[in-house]
C-alpha positions in Angstrom: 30.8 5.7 -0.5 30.6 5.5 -4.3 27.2 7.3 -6.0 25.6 4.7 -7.3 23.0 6.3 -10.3 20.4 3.9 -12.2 19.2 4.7 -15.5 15.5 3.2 -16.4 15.4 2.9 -19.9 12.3 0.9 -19.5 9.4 2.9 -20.3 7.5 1.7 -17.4 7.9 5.6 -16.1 4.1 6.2 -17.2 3.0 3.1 -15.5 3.8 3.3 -11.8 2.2 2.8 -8.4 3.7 5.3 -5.5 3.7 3.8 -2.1 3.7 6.3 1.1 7.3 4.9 3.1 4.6 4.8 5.6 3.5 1.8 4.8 6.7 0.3 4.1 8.3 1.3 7.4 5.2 0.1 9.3 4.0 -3.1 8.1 5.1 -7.0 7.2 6.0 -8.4 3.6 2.9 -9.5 3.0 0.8 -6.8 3.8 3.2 -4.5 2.0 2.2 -7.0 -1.0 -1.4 -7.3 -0.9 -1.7 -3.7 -0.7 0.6 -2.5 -3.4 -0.9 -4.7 -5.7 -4.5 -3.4 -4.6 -3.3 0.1 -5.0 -1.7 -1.0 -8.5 -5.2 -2.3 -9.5 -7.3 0.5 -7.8 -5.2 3.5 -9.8 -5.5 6.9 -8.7 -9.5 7.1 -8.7 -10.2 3.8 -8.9 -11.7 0.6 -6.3 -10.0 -3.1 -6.5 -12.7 -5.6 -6.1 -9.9 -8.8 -7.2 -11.2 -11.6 -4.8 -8.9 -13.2 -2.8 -8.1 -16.0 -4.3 -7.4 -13.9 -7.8 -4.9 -11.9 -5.5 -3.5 -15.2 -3.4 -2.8 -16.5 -7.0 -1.1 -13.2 -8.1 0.9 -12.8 -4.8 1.4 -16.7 -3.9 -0.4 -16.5 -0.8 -3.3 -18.3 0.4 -6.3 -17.4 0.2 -7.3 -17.2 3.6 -4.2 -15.1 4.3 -5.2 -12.4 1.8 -8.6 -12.5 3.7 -6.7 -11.7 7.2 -3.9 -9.1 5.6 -7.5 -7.1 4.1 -8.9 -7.2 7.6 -5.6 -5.8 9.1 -5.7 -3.0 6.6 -9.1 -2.3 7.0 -8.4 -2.1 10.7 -5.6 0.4 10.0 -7.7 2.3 8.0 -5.3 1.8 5.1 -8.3 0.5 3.0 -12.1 0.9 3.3 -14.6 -1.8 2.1 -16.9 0.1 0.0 -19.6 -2.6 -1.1 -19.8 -5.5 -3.6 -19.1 -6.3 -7.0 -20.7 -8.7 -9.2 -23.4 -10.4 -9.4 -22.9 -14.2 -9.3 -20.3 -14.5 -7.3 -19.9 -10.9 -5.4 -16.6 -9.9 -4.0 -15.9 -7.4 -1.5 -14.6 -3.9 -2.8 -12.2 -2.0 -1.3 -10.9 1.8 -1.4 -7.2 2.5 -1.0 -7.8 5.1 1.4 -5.1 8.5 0.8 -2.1 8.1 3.0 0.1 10.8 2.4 -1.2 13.2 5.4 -0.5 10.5 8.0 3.1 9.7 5.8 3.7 13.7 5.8 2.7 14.4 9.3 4.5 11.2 10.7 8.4 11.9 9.2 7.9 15.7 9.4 7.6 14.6 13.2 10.2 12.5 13.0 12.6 15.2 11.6 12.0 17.8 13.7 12.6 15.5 16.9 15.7 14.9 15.2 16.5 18.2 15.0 15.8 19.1 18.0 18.1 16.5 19.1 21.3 17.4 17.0 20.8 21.1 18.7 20.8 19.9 22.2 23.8 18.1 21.3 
């Protein structure tokens, strides 16, 4: 198999949003999506308070899909509602909540059942 090695001459390097493979590995197009755009707008300390329709416009999704995707995350506890924003037309604001315990503890897992595997082999 041939190395294949990308050079990004961008400059984008200083701009970036890290993902956990967490959430990549465990979760649909869509909600990988919504939430990596929410973390892109939150930044490391920050909230995203976009309303839905801002981010359905953004992602090309419905509304009332973004709506249902925020609930799922909420449920996961991927994100937190944290109150409102604005004050004529408040929208819901959200915390991207840390992942990278859960990320960390759940391959480390991973690995060392697969260890454990190639030595009873």
């Amino acid at each position: 198999m041939e190395d294949i090695k990308i050079i990004d001459k961008s400059g984008d390097k200083r701009y970036f949003t890290i993902v956990p493979n967490y959430i990549v590995n465990h979760s649909t197009a869509f909600e990988q999506a919504l939430y990596l755009k929410m973390k892109r707008i939150a930044g490391e300390n920050g909230s995203c308070w976009s309303s839905p329709k801002k981010l359905g416009k953004e992602l090309g999704i419905c509304c009332h899909t973004i709506r249902e995707i925020q609930k799922r995350l909420v449920e996961r506890k991927w994100i937190k509602i944290t109150g409102k924003k604005g004050k004529t037309k408040p929208t819901t604001e959200y915390e991207i909540i840390d992942l990278w315990d859960l990320n960390e503890k759940f391959y480390s897992k991973k690995e060392r059942g697969n260890d454990t595997l190639r030595k009873g082999k």
